[in-house]
C-alpha positions as CSV (number, residue, x, y, z in Angstrom):
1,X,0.0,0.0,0.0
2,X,1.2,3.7,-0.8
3,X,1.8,5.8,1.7
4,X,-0.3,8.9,2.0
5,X,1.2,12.3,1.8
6,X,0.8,15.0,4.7
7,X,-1.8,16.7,2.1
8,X,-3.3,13.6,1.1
9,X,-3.6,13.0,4.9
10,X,-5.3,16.1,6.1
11,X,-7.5,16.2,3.3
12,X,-9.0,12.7,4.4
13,X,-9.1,13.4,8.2
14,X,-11.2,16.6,7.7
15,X,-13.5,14.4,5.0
16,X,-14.0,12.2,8.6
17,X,-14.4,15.3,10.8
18,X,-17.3,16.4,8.3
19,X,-18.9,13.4,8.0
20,X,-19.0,13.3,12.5
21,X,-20.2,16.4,12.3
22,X,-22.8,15.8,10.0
23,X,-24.2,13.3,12.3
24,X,-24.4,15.7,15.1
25,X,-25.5,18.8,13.6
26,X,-28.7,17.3,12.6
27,X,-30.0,16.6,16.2
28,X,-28.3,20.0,17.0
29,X,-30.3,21.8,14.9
30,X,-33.3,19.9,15.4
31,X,-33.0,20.8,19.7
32,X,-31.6,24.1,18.5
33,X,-35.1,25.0,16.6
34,X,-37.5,23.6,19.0
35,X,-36.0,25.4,21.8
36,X,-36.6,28.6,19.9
37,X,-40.2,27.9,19.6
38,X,-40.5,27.4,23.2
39,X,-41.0,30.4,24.6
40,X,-43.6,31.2,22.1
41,X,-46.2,28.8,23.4
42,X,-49.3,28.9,26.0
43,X,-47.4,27.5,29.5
44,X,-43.9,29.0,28.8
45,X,-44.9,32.3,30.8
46,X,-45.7,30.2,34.0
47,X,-42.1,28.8,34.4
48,X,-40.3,29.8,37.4
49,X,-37.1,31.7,37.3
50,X,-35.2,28.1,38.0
51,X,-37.3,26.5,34.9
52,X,-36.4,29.9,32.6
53,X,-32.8,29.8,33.7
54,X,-32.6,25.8,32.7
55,X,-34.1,26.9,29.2
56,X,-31.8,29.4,29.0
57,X,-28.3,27.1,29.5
58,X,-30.2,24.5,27.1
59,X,-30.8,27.8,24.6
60,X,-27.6,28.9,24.2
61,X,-26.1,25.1,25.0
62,X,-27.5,24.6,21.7
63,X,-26.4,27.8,20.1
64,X,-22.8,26.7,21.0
65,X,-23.7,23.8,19.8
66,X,-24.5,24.6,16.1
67,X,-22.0,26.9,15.9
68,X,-19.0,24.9,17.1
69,X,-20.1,22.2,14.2
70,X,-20.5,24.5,11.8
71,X,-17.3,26.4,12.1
72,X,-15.0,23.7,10.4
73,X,-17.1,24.0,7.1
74,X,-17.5,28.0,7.1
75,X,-13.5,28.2,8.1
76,X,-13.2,25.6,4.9
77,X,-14.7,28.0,2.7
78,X,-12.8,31.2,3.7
79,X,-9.6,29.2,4.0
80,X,-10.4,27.3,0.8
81,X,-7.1,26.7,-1.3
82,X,-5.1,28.6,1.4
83,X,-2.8,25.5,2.1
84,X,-3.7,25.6,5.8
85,X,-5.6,22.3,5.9
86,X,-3.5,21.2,8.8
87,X,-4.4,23.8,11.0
88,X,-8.3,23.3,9.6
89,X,-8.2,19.7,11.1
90,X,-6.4,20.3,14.2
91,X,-9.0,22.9,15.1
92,X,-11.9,21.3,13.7
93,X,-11.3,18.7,16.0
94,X,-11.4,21.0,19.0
95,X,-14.5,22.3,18.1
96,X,-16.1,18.9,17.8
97,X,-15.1,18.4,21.1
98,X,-16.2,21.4,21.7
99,X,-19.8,21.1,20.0
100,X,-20.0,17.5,22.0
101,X,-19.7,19.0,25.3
102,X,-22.0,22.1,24.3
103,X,-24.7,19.7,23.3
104,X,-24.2,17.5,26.5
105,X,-25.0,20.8,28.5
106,X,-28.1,21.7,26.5
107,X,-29.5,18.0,26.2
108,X,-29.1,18.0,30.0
109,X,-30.9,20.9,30.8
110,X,-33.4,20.4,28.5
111,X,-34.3,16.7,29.8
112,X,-34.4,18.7,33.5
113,X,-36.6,21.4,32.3
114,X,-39.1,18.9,30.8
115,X,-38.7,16.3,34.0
116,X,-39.5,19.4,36.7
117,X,-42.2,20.3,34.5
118,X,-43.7,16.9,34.3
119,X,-43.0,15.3,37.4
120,X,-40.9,16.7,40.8
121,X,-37.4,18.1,40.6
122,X,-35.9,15.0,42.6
123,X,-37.0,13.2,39.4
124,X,-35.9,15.7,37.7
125,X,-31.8,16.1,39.2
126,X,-31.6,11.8,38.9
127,X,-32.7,11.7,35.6
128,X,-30.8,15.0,34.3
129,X,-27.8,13.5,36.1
130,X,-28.0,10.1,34.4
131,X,-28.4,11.6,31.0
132,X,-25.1,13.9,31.5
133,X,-23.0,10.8,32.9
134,X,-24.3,8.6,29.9
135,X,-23.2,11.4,27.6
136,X,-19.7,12.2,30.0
137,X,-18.7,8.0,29.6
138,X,-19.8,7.6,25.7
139,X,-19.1,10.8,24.7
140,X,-15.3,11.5,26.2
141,X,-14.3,9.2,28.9
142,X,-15.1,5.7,27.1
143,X,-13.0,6.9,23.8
144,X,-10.0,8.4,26.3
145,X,-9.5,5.1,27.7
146,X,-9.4,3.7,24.2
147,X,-6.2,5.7,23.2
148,X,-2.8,4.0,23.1
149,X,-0.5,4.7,25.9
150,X,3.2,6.0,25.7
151,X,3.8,2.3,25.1
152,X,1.8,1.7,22.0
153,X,-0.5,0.1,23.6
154,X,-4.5,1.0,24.5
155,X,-5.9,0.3,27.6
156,X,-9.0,-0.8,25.4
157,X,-12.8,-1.1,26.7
């Protein structure tokens, strides 16, 4: 098999980042539109302050969100043909990671503010807190165990 160049190798490694982000940005903008809405309908003015200030943290969550996944493909286009693909993929990753944790933080609040509307904000706090630590292990602790040690090794899960 050939090797790849550096070129050839940035150019495929920002093809993946795209296609994860294409995953995500769907649901993303999905949340991110429905939590505009919100406010707009019949019971939103009887939320308490705590209520308004978990749909705000979901709000702009989901702001952060979109705009943390968009960013590789807008910085793409003004960058475009710039030789500075490298530096594209290094800090497209970040703002995957970025985007991942922003949309932890709004699906969590979100799930709260629906819960403590629904049922009793003990419910509320256990399920919100499940939903964050399901995202936490999937999201960034399960794929940190699986990278390889100093010794070439991964400590695989």
């Amino acid at each position: 098999m050939e090797q790849e160049t550096e070129k050839e190798r940035a150019d495929r490694n920002f093809v993946e980042l795209l296609q994860s982000a294409r995953v995500a940005v769907t649901g993303v903008q999905v949340l991110f539109a429905f939590l505009l809405t919100v406010p707009f309908s019949n019971g939103f003015p009887e939320l308490g302050v705590w209520d308004r200030r978990l749909f705000y943290v979901a709000l702009v969550g989901a702001a952060v969100a979109s705009i943390c996944y968009i960013a590789p493909a807008a910085q793409h286009r003004i960058l475009f043909r710039q030789g500075r693909k490298e530096a594209l993929v290094f800090r497209s990753n970040r703002y995957g990671i970025a985007g991942a944790l922003a949309l932890a933080v709004s699906m969590t609040a979100a799930t709260m503010l629906v819960v403590d509307y629904l049922f009793h904000i003990a419910v509320a706090v256990a399920t919100a807190a499940a939903i964050a630590l399901l995202a936490l292990w999937t999201w960034f602790v399960q794929p940190v165990l699986d990278r390889p040690h100093r010794d070439g090794g991964t400590r695989g899960r």
